[in-house]
C-alpha positions in Angstrom: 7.6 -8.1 -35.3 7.5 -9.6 -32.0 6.5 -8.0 -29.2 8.7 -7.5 -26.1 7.3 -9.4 -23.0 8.0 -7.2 -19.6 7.3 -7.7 -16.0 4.4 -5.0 -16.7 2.3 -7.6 -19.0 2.7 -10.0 -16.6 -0.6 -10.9 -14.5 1.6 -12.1 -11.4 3.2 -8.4 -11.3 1.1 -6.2 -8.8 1.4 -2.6 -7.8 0.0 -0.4 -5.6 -1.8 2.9 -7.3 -1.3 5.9 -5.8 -2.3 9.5 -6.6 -0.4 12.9 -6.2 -1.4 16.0 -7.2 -3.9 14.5 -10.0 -1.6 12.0 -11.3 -1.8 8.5 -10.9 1.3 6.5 -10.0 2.4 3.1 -8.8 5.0 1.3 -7.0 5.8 -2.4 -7.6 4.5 -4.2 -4.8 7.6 -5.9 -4.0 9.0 -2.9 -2.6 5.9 -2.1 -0.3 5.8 -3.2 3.2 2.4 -1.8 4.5 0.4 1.5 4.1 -0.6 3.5 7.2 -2.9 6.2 7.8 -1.1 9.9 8.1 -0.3 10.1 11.5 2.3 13.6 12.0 5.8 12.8 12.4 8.2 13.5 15.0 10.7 16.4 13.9 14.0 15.7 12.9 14.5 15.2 9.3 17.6 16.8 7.8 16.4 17.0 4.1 13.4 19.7 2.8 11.5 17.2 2.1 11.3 14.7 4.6 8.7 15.4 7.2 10.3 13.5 10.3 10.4 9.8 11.8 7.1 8.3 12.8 7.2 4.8 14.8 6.2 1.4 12.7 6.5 -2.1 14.4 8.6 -0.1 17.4 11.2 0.8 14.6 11.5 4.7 13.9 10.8 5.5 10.1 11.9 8.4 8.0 8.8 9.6 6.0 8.8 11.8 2.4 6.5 13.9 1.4 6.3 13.3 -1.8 4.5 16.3 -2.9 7.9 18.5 -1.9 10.0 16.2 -3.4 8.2 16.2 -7.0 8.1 20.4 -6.0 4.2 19.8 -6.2 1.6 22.4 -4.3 0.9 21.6 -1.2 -2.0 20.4 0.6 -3.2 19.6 4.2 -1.6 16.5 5.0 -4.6 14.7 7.5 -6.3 13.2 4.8 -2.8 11.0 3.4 -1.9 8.0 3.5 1.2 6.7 4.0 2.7 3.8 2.3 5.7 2.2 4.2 8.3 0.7 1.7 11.9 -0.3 0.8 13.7 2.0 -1.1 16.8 0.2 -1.5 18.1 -0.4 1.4 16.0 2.3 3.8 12.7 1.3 5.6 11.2 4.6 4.4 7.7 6.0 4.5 6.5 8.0 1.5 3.2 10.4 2.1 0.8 10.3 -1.0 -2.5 11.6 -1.2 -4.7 8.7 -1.6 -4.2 4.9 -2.5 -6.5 3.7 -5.3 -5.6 0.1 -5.1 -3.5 -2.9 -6.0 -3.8 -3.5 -9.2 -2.8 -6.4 -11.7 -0.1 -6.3 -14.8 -1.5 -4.3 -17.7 -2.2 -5.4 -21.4 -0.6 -2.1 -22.1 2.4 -0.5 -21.2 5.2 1.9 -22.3 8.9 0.5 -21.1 10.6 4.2 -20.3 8.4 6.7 -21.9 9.8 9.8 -22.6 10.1 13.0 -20.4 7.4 15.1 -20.5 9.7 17.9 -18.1 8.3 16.5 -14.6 10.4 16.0 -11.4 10.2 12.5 -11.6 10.5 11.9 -15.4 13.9 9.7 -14.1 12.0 7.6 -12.2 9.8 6.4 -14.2 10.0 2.9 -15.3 6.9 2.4 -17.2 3.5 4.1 -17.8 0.8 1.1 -17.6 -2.9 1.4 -18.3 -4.6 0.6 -15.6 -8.8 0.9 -15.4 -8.9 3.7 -18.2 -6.2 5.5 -16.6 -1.9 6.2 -17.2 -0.4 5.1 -14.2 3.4 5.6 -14.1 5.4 2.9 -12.3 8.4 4.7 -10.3 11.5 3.2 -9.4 10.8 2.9 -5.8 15.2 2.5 -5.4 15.7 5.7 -7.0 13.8 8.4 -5.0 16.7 8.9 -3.1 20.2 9.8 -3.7 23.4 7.8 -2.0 23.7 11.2 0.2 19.9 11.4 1.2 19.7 7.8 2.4 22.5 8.2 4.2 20.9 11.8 5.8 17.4 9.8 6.6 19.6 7.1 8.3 21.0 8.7 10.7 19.9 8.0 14.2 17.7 10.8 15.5 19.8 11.3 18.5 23.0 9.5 19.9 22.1 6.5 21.7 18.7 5.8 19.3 18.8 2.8 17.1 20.5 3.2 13.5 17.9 2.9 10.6 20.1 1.5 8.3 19.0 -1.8 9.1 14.8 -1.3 10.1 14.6 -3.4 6.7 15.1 -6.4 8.7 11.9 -5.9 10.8 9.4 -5.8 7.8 10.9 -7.9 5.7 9.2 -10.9 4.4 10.4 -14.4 6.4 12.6 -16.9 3.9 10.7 -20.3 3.6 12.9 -23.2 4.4 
C-alpha cells in the first residue's frame, strides 16, 4: 500500500505551536504575520469573543480570544501572547496562551482525524506529532464565519480606516 504524501510530512512545511487550555495546537506558518506580546485592546468588538482592536504597523487589528471562542475557562490574559495572522482575508489577532515554537513537518500525522466533541473539531486539519506531543493543525481561514469577518471589519468609528484591506500592510513583498 502506498502511503499518501501531505504537506504535513513535508520538511519545508512549518507551523507555529501554540497552547490553549493544555492542548497543543498549530497554525501553518503561511498564514502568520508576526506574534506580539498581550498588550489590552481598545473596546469595540461586536462579537463575544473578540476582545477589541489593538494597533500593529499603525493598522488597527481585531483580536480573538481564543479561549471564548473554543468556550474554554478563562484565565488572566497578561501572560498571552498574541499571534497576528491572516485568516482569510482579515488581518486578525488571535490571543493564545503561550507559543512553543516553530516547528518542522512531522514524520507522523493524521489528515482529518475524527471529532472527539471539541469546539474546534471542524477546524482541524491534521493532528501532527511534534516533539512527543499531538499538535492539531487548525484551519487558520475557518475560525471565522462570512458574518463575523464581516462584524471584525467594520471600522471602529466613521471616518477610521476600513480593515478589510490591513492584509496589505503585512503581507510579504512579491519578488520580481
Amino acid at each position: 500500500m502506498k502511503k499518501i504524501r501531505s504537506k504535513y510530512s513535508n520538511p519545508d512545511f512549518q507551523f507555529v505551536r501554540f497552547s490553549l487550555a493544555g492542548h497543543e495546537f498549530g497554525l501553518d506558518v503561511s498564514a502568520v504575520r508576526e506574534i506580539v506580546r498581550y498588550r489590552a485592546p481598545v473596546l469595540g468588538a461586536a462579537l463575544p469573543f473578540a476582545e477589541g482592536y489593538i494597533s500593529v504597523r499603525s493598522m488597527q487589528v481585531p483580536v480573538i480570544d481564543l479561549r471564548k471562542r473554543f468556550s474554554l475557562p478563562q484565565k488572566p490574559l497578561e501572560s498571552s501572547m498574541i499571534i497576528i495572522g491572516l485568516l482569510d482575508s482579515l488581518i486578525t489577532g488571535l490571543i493564545v496562551d503561550a507559543i512553543s515554537d516553530i516547528a518542522l513537518g512531522a514524520k507522523e500525522y493524521t489528515l482529518s482525524p475524527g471529532g472527539q466533541g471539541f469546539p474546534w473539531d471542524r477546524l482541524v486539519e491534521a493532528e501532527v506529532d511534534s516533539e512527543g506531543a499531538h499538535v492539531l493543525i487548525l484551519n487558520a481561514d475557518g475560525l471565522l464565519t462570512p458574518e463575523e469577518k464581516t462584524a471584525l471589519a467594520r471600522p471602529l468609528n466613521p471616518g477610521s480606516h476600513d480593515f478589510t484591506g490591513a492584509e496589505m500592510g503585512l503581507k510579504k513583498p512579491d519578488v520580481i
